[in-house]
Backbone as a ProteinNet text record, in pm:
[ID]
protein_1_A
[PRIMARY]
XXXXXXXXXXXXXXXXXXXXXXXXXXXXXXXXXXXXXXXXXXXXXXXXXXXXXXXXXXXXXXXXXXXX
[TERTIARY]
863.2	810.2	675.5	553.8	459.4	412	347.9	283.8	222.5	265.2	160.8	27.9	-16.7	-128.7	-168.2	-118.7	-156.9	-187.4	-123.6	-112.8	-276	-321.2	-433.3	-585.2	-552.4	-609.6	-627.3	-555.4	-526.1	-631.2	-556.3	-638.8	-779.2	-808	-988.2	-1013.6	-999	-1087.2	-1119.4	-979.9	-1033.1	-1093.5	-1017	-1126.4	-1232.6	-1245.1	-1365	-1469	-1404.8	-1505.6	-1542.4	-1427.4	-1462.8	-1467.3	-1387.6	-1361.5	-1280.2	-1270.8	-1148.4	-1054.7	-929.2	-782.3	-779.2	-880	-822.4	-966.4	-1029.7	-1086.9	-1031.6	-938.3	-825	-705.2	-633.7	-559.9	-598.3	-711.7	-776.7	-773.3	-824.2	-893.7	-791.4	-654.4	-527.9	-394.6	-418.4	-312.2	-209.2	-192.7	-133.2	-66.6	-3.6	17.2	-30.3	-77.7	-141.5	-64.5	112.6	167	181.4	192.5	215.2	65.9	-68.5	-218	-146.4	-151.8	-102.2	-27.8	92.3	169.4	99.6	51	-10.9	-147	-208.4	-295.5	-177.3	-134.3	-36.5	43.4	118.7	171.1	7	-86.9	-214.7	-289.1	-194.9	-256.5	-124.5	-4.1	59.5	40.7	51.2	18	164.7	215.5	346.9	259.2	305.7	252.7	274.8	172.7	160.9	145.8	161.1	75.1	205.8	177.6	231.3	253.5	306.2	320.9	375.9	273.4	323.5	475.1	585.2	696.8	763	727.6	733.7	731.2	588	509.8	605.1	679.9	718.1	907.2	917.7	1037.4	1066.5	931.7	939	888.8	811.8	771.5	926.6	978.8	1130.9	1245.3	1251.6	1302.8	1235.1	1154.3	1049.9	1125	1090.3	1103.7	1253.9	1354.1	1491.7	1537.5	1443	1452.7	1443	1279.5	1224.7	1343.8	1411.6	1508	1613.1	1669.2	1766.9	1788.5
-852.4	-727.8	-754.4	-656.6	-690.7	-615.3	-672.3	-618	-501.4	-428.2	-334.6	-370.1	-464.5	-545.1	-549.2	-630.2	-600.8	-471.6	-388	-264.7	-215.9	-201.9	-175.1	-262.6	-373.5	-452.1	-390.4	-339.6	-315.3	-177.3	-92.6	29.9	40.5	-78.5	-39.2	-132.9	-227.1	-305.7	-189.9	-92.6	-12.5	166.4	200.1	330.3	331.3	239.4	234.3	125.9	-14.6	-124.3	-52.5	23.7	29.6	-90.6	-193	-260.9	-266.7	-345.1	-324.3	-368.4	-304.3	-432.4	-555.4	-585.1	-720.9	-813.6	-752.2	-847.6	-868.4	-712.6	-749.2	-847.3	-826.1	-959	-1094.5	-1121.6	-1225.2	-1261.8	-1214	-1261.5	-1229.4	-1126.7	-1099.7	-1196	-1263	-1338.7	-1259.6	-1136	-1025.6	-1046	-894.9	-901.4	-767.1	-759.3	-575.7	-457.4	-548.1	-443.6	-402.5	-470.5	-422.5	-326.7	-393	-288.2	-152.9	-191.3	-9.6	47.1	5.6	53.9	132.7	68.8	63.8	203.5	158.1	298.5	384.2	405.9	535.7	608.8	527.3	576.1	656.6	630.4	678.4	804.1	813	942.1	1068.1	1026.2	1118.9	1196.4	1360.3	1435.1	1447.8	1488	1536.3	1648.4	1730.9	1854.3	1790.9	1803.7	1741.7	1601.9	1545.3	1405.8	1311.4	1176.2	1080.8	974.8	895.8	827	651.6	544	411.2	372.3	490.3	421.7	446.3	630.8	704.4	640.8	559	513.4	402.2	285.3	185.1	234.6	297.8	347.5	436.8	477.1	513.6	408.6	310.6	195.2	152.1	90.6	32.6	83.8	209.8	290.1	281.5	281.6	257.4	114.8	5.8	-96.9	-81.5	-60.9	-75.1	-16	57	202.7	75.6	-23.3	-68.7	-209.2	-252	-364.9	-315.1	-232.6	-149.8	-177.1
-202	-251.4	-319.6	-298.6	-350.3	-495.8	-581.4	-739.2	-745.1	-871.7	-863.9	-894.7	-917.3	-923.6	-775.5	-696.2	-548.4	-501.3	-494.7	-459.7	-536.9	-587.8	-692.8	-625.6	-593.4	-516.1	-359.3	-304.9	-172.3	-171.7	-264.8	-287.5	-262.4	-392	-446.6	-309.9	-232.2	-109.1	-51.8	34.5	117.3	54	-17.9	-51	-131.2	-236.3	-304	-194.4	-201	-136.4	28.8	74.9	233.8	285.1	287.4	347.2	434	583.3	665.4	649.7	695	715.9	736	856.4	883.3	754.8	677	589.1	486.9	376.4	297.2	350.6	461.5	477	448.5	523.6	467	343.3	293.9	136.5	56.9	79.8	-51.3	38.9	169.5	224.6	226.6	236.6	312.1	428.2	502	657.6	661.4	789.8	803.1	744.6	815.4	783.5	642.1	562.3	409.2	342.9	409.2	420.8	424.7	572.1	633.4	545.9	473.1	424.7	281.3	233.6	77.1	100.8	200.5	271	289.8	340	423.2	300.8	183	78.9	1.9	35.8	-47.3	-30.9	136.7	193.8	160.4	117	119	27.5	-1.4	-97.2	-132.8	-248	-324.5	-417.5	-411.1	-480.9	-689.1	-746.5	-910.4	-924.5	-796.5	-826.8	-768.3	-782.5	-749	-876.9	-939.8	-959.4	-920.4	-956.5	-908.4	-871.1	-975.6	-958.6	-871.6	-845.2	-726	-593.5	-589.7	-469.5	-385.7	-534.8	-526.1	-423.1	-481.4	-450.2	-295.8	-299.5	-115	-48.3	-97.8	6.5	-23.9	-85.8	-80.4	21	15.1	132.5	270.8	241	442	447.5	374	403.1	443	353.5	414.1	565.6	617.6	691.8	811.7	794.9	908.2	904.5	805.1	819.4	860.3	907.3	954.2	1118.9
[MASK]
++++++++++++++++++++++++++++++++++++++++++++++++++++++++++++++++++++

């Protein structure tokens, strides 16, 4: 499972830095898939906001969903 420290990291490369996927893998020793993931939880709207713990807890569920 990855940090909310990572996750924060993942964030600012691609929407603030604009950097690509395959250059955050690189440089955070990542796998795409966990990128994608960390983007995709970023695009979802929940009406009053989102919270980290929120966030953590539906990536946990995807993940169990895709180990299934």
């Amino acid at each position: 499972m990855i940090g909310v420290d990572l996750i924060g990291q993942i964030r600012r490369a691609y929407f603030e830095q604009h950097r690509p996927i395959k250059e955050i893998v690189r440089t955070l020793s990542v796998s795409r898939a966990t990128v994608r993931k960390v983007i995709a939880i970023a695009h979802v709207l929940i009406p009053g906001g989102v919270g980290i713990g929120q966030e953590l807890a539906w990536l946990r569920k995807f993940d169990s969903g895709i180990a299934s």
